[in-house]
N, C-alpha and C positions, 0 to 999 in steps of 0.2 A: 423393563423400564421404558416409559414411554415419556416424552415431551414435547410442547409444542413449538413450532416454529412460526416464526412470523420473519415475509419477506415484502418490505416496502410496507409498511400499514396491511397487510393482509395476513390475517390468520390461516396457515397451512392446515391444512389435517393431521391430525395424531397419527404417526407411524413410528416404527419401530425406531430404538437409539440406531441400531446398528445398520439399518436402511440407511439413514441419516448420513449418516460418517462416510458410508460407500459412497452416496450422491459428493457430500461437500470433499470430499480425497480425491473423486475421479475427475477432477478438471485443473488441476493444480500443477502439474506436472506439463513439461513442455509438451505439445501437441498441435494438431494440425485447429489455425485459429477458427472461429468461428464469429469474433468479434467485428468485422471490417466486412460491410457488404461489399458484395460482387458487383462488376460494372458501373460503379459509380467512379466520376472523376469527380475531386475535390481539390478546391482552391485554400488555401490556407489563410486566416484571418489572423492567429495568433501563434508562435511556435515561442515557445521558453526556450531557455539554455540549458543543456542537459549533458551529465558524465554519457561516455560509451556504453549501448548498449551490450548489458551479460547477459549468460545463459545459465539458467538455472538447472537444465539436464533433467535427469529424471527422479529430481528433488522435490518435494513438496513444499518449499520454501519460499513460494513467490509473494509470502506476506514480508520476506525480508528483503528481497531485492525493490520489493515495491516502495517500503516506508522508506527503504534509504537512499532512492535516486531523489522520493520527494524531497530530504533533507539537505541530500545534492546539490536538488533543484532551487530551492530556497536559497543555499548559500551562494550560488553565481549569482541568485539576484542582486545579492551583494557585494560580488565581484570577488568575492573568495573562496576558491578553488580546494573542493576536496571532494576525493574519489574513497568511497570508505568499503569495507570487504565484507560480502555475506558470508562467505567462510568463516569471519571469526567469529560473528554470533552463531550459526550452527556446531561451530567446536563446543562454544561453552552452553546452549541450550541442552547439552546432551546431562549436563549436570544434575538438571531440574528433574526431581521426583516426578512433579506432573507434569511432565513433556511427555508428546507420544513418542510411538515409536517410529511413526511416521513424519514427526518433527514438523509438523503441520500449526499454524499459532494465527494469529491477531495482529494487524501491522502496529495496534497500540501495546502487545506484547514485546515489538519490538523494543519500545522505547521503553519498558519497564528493564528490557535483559541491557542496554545500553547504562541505565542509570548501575546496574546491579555489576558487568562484568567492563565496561565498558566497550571501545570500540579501536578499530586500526586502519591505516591506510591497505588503498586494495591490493599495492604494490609489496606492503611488508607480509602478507597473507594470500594467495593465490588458488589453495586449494583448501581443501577440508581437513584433509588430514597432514597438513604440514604442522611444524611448529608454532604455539598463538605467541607473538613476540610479547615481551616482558614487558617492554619500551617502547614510545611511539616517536620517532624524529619527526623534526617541524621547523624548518624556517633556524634552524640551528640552536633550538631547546629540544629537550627530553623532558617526556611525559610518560605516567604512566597509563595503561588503555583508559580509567575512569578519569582521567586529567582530561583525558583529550577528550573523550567525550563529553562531558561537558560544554567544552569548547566548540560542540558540534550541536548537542542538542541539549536547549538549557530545562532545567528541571521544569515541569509545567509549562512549556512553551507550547507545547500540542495540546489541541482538543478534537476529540472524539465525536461524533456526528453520528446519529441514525434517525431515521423514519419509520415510525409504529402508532398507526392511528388506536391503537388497542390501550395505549399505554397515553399517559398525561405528557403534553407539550412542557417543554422548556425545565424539563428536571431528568437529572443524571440518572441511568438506569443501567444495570449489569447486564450485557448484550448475550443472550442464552442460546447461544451456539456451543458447538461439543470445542471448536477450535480456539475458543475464549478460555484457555487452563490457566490465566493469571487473571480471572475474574476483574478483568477490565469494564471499567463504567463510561457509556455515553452518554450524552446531550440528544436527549430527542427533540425534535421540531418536526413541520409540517413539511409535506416532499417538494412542495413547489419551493418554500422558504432552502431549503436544502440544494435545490438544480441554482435557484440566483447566486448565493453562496458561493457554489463552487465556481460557477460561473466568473462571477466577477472577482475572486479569487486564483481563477489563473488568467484572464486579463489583465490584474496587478502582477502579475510574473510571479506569484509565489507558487510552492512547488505542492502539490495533493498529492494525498495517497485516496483510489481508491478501491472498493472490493463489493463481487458481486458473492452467490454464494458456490461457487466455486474456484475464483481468483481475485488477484489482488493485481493491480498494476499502477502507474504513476502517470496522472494527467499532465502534459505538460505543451495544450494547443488545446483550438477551437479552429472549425474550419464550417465549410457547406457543400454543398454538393449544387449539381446543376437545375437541381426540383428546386432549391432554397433550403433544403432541409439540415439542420446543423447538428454538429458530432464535438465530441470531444479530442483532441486528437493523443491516442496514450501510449505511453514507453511501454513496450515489454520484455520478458524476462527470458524469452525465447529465444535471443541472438539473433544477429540483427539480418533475418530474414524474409522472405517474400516483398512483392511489390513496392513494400512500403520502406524497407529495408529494418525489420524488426517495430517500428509503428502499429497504431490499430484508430483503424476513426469507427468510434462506440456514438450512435445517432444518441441525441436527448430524450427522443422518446423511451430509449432502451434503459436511460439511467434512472426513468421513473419509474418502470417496471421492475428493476433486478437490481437495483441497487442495494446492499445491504447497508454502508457503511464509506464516511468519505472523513481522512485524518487531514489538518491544515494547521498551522499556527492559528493560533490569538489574535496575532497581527492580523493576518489576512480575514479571520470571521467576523473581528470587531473592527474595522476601517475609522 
């Protein structure tokens, strides 16, 4: 079986399904970064409010720690505090006929498995294999996980983002990666149209998810360096190590090249 891949508006070459899977699997899992150049000092322009950063270990999950600190990140914009757990979504993805086994997805997967099993605080779920609580407590109500989620992320409040000069602007398209197993649909647009976007979307402090084609992580700053040259500055899933203390400053040049896909509210794309 062969298919093609497009990254940024560029047509890949035909190679094998199972090349494929190897390349997008082998960067997902915590490792030593690659994203944050060496010897650059960076000034900070923008920094959101963000939950503590997790580690996602030697999970291939970081499209769920990604989409839900954006969610995170979105609600302190609002001054409402919630820390939600990637453990429970990984318990119940395991449900899914077409989940791998590698447990690898779509940060807009995530929000299909939130609307379907819902969600929990990080505190009532900590690890993978504990029990998924029945109940979610809140402010001294009871909910159950699809209550609360809700609450957290409302049906259609996210939209999906990519850039494929291959494919027609401004209409919804099934984004054909092996990692897309709930046949999630984007919004294409042009990539510069897409860098402003996000841009000026976490300048307004909302919270993005985004993903290249081996990780997912959560923008939540803009910064420069001492050339002038400006980054995103992004949460990762790594724990909250090195220099930056679990950070990454990703330059803009790098989001026009590798970017596959960037999730944000309605609010924040339509101002």
């Amino acid at each position: 079986m062969r298919i093609n891949y497009y990254l940024c508006g560029v047509k890949l070459k035909k190679i094998a399904y199972s090349t494929c899977l190897a390349i997008l699997v082998s960067g997902c899992a915590h490792q030593t970064s690659n994203y944050t150049p060496e010897g650059k000092h960076f000034t900070t322009d923008v920094l959101n409010r963000m939950t503590p950063i997790k580690n996602q270990g030697q999970s291939q999950t970081c499209w769920i720690y990604a989409m839900l600190a954006a969610i995170e990140t979105e609600h302190l914009r609002w001054g409402d505090s919630v820390n939600l757990s990637p453990y429970y979504i990984e318990q119940m993805i395991a449900q899914e006929k077409d989940c791998p086994a590698s447990k690898r997805g779509e940060p807009t997967t995530l929000i299909t498995m939130l609307e379907k099993y819902g969600i929990c605080g990080y505190d009532a779920m900590r690890k993978s294999d504990a029990p998924a609580p029945k109940w979610v407590f809140m402010l001294g109500a009871q909910y159950t996980p699809q209550e609360f989620a809700r609450s957290v992320c409302k049906p259609g409040e996210y939209i999906a983002l990519m850039s494929n000069d291959a494919l027609p602007y401004n209409q919804e398209t099934e984004l054909d990666i092996p990692d897309n197993w709930t046949h999630e649909r984007y919004l294409n647009i042009p990539m510069d149209s897409l860098l402003v976007k996000t841009e000026r979307a976490v300048r307004n402090h909302h919270g993005v998810c985004w993903e290249d084609e081996s990780h997912a992580m959560t923008i939540v700053g803009l910064a420069h360096d001492e050339d002038g040259e400006r980054y995103f500055i992004m949460k990762n899933s790594w724990g909250d190590q090195g220099p930056h203390n679990g950070l990454e400053y990703y330059p803009f040049s790098r989001f026009n090249q590798e970017t596959i896909a960037v999730e944000m509210t309605r609010e924040a794309y339509e101002p």
